[in-house]
C-alpha positions in Angstrom: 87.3 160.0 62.8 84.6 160.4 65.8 85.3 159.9 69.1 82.6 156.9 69.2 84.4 155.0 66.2 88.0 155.3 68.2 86.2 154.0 71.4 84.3 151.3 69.1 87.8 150.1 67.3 90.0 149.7 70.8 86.9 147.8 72.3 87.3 145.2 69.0 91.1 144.8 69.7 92.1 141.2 70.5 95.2 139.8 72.5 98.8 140.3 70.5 100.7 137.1 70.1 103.1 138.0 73.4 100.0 138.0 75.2 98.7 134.3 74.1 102.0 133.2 74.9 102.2 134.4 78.4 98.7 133.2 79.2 99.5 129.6 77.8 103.0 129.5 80.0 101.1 130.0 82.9 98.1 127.6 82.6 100.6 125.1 81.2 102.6 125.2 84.1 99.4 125.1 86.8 98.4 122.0 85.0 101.9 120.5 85.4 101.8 121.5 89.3 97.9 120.2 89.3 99.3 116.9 87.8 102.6 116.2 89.5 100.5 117.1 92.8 97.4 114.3 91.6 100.3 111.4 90.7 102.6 112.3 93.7 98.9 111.9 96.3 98.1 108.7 94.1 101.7 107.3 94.8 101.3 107.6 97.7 98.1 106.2 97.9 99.0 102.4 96.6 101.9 102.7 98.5 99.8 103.3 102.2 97.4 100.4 100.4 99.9 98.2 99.6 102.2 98.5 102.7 99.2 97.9 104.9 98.0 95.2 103.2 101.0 93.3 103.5 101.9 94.1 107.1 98.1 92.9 107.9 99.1 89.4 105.5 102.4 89.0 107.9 100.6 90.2 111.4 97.6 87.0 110.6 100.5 84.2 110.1 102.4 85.7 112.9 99.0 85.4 115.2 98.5 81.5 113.5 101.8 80.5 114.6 101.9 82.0 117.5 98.7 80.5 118.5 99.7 76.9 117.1 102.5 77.0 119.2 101.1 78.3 122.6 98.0 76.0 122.2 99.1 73.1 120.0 99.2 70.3 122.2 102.4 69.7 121.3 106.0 70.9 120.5 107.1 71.7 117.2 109.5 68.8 115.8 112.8 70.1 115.5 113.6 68.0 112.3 110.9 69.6 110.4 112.0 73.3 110.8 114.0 73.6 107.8 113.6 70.5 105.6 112.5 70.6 102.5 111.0 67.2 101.7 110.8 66.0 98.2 107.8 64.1 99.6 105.4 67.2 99.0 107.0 67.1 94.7 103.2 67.7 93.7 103.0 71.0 95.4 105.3 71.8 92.8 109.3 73.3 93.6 111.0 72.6 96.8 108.0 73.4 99.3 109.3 73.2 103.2 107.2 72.1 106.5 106.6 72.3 109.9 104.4 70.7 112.3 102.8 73.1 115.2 100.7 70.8 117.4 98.2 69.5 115.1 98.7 72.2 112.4 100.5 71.6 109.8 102.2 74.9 107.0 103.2 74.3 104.1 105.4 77.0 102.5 107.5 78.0 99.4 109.9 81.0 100.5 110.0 83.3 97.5 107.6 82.0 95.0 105.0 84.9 94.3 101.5 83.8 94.5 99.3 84.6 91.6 96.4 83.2 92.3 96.3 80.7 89.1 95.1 77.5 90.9 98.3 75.9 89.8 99.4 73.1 91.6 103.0 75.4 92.7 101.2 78.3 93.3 101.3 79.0 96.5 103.2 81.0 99.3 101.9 79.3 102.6 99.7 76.9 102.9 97.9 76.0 106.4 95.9 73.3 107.2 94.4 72.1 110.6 94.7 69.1 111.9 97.2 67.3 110.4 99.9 65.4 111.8 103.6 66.1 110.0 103.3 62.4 109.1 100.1 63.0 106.7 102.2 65.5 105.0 103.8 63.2 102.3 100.1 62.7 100.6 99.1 65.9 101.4 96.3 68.0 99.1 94.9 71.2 99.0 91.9 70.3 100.6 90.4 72.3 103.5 93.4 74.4 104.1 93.8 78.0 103.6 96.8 79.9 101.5 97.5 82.6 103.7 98.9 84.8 101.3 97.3 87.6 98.6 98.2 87.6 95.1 101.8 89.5 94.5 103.1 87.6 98.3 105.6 86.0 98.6 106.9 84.7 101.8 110.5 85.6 102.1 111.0 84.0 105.8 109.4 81.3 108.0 111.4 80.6 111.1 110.6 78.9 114.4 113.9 78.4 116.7 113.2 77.0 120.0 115.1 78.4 122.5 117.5 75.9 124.1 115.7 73.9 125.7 113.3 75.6 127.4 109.7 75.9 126.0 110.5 79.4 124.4 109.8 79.9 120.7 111.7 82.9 118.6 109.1 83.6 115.6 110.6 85.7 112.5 107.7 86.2 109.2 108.5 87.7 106.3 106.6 89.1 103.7 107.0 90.8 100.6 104.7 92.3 98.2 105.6 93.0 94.2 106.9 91.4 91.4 110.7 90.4 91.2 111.7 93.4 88.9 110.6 95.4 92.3 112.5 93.8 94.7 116.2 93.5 96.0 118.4 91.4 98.2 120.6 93.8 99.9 122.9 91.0 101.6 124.6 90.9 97.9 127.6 93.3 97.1 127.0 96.1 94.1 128.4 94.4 91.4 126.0 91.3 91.9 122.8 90.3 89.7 119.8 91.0 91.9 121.7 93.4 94.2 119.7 96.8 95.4 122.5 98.4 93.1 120.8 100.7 90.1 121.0 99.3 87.3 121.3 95.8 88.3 119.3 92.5 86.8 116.2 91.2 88.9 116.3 89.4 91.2 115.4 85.6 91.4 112.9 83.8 93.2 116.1 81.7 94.5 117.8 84.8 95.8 114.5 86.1 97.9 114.5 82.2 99.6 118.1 82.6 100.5 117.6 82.7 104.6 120.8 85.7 104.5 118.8 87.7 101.9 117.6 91.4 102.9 115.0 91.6 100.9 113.9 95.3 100.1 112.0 97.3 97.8 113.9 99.3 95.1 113.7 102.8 94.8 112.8 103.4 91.5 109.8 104.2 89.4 106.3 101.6 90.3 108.5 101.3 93.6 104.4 102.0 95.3 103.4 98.4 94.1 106.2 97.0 95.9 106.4 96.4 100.2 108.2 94.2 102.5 106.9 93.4 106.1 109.0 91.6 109.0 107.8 90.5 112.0 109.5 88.6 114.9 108.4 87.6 118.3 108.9 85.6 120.9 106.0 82.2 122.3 106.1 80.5 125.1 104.3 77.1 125.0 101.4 77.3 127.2 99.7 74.0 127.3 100.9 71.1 129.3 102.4 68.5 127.2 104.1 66.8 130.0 107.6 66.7 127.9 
């Protein structure tokens, strides 16, 4: 056999099967490192998104109340902090009210907003002058829900300090669907609990004014946020009271 036909026969070699199987190892394992980098950076991603979004959704009510109360014209009506007044039935559920100067909010702690244009969907509901004693026949008319779709508004609370014309201001919100949230007040063993493996938790649950609402820590867990906010408001328009 020549020389050139020995030369010509080792150029014609291919890979042996050890070979293939090494090569395929290693570019199977950069495209797993390629992908778990790509989902881990897009994780993160809806998570920034989502997280700011909300935070934004709780810093404008926060700024609307605080506002309502500093230049309302008037001092928010102590019996209409907490009630729950079956007189607003055809907002649908158990909505609550309060009255800050001539402004009046609307709100349903824990109900998720989805945007259908259902009558009792809705998180918080503000509308501009209008007295507390309008509220009974109140519509949606000329108001704005304050809330995105996925909200929910898990507190609303405006404590007057003493008797002084000092406000405490505490806003909740939470962002995700109820199979994404947790109330960490309740104990392991409870349905709704942060515990894994626990049921979801109920709309009822997030309302609860002792819930700690928080996002679980499991898998879509970067669709889910919760935002709190409190601050203190001094009245500053003279009301003479």
């Amino acid at each position: 056999m020549s020389v050139f036909h020995k030369l010509h026969r080792s150029v014609q070699a291919g890979f042996t099967i050890i070979e293939l199987m090494i090569a395929t190892m290693v570019f199977s394992t950069i495209l797993i490192v390629i992908s778990a980098g790509v989902l881990h950076f897009t994780n993160d991603y809806y998570r920034g998104i989502n997280s700011s979004t909300t935070q934004n959704a709780a810093r404008s009510i926060m700024d609307s109340v605080t506002q309502a109360i500093q230049f309302g014209g008037a001092l928010p009506a102590p019996g209409t902090m907490t009630s729950t007044p079956t007189v607003l039935a055809s907002w649908g559920g158990t909505p609550g009210y309060i009255c800050l100067g001539s402004q009046l909010f609307v709100y349903s702690r824990g109900n998720e907003l989805h945007n259908s244009g259902a009558p009792a969907d809705f998180g918080l509901y503000s509308e501009p002058g209008v007295s507390c004693s309008s509220a009974a026949t109140q519509t949606k008319t000329g108001g704005t829900e304050m809330l995105q779709a996925n909200m929910r508004l898990t507190k609303f609370n405006v404590l007057r300090i003493g008797t002084t014309d000092l406000y405490t201001v505490t806003i909740e919100v939470a962002y995700g669907d109820n199979d994404l949230l947790c109330d960490g007040s309740l104990s392991s063993t409870s349905a709704g609990s942060c515990a894994p493996g626990q049921s979801t938790v109920t709309d009822a649950q997030l309302a609860s004014p002792t819930a700690q609402v928080h996002c679980k820590s499991q898998a879509g867990s970067q669709f889910c946020a919760v935002s709190e906010l409190q601050t203190t408001v001094e009245v500053r328009v003279d009301i003479g009271s």
